[in-house]
Residue frames as a rotation matrix with the C-alpha (Angstrom) as fourth column:
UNK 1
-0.408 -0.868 0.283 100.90
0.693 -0.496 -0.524 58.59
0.595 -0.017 0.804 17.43
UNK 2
-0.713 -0.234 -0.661 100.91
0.634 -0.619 -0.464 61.81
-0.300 -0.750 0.590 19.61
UNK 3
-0.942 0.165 -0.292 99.17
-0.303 -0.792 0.530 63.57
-0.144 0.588 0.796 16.87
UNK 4
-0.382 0.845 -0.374 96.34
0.404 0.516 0.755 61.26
0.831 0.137 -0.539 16.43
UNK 5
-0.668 0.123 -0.733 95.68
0.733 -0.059 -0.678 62.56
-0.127 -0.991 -0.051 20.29
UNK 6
-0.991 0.074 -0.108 94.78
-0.094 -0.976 0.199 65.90
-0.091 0.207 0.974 19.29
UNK 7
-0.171 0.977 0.129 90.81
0.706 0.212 -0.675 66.51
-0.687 -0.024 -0.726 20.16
UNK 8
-0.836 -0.284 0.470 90.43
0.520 -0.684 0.512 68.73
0.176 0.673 0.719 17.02
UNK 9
-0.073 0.942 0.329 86.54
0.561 -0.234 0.794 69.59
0.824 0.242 -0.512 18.19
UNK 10
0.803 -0.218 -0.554 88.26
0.297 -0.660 0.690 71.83
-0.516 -0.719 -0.465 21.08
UNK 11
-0.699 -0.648 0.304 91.18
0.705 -0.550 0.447 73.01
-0.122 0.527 0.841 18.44
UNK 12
-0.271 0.347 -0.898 90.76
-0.549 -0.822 -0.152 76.85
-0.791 0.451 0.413 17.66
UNK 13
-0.845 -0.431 -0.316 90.83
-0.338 -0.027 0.941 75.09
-0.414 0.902 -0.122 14.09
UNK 14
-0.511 0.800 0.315 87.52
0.742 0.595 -0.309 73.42
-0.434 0.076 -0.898 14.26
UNK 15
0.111 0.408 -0.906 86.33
0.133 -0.910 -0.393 76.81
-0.985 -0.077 -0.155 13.87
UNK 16
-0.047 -0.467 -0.883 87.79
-0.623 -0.677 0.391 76.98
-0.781 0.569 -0.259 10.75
UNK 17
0.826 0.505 0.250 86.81
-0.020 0.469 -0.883 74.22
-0.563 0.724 0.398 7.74
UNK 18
0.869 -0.462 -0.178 89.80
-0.079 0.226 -0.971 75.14
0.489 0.858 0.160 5.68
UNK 19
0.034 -0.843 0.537 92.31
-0.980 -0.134 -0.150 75.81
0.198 -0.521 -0.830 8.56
UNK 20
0.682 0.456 0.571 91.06
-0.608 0.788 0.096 71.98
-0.406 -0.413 0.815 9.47
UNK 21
0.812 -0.573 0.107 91.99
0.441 0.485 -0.755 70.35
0.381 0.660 0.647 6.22
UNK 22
0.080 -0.996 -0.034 95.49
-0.357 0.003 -0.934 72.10
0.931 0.087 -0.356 6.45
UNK 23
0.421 -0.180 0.889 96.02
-0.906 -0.118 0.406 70.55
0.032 -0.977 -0.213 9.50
UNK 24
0.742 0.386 0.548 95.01
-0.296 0.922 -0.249 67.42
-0.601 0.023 0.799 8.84
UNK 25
0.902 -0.426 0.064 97.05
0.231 0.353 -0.907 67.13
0.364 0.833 0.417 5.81
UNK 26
0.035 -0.975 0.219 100.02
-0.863 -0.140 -0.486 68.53
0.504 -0.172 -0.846 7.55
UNK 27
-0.098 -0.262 0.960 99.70
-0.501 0.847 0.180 65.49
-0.860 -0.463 -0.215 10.09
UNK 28
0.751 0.405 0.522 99.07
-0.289 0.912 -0.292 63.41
-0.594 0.069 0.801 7.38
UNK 29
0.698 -0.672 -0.247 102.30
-0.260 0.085 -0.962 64.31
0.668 0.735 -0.116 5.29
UNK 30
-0.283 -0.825 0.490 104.20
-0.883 0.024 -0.468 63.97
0.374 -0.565 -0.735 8.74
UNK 31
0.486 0.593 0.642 102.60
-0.745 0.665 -0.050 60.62
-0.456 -0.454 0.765 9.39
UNK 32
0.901 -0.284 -0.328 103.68
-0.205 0.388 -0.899 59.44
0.383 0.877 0.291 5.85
UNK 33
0.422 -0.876 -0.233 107.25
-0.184 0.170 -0.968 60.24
0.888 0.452 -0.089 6.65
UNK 34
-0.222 -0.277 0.935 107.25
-0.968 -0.052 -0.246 58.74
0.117 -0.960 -0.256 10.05
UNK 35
0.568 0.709 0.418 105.46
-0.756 0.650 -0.075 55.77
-0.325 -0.273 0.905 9.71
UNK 36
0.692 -0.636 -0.343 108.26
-0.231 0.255 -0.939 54.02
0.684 0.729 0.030 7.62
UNK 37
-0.365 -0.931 -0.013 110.21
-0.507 0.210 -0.836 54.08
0.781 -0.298 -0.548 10.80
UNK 38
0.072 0.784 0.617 107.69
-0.995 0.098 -0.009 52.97
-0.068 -0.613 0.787 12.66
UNK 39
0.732 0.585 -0.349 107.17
-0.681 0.637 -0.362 49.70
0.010 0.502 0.865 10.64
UNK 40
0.072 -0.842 -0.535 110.90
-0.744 0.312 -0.591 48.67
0.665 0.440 -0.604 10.92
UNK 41
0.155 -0.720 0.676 110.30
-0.988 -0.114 0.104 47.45
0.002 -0.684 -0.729 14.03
């Protein structure tokens, strides 16, 4: 996906350790509920 794109080691967030993880996990909860349509094809 688009999101997977994302260089995170030039994100502001890198900077941050916990801002990271919440990132990550947000893409990964919006992965979750995307991927399902993904798979139909």
């Amino acid at each position: 996906t688009q999101l997977k794109a994302i260089d995170f080691a030039s994100h502001p967030a890198s900077a941050d350790p916990v801002t990271l993880r919440a990132v990550q996990k947000a893409i990964a909860l919006i992965e979750l509920k995307f991927t399902p349509q993904e798979e139909t094809h």
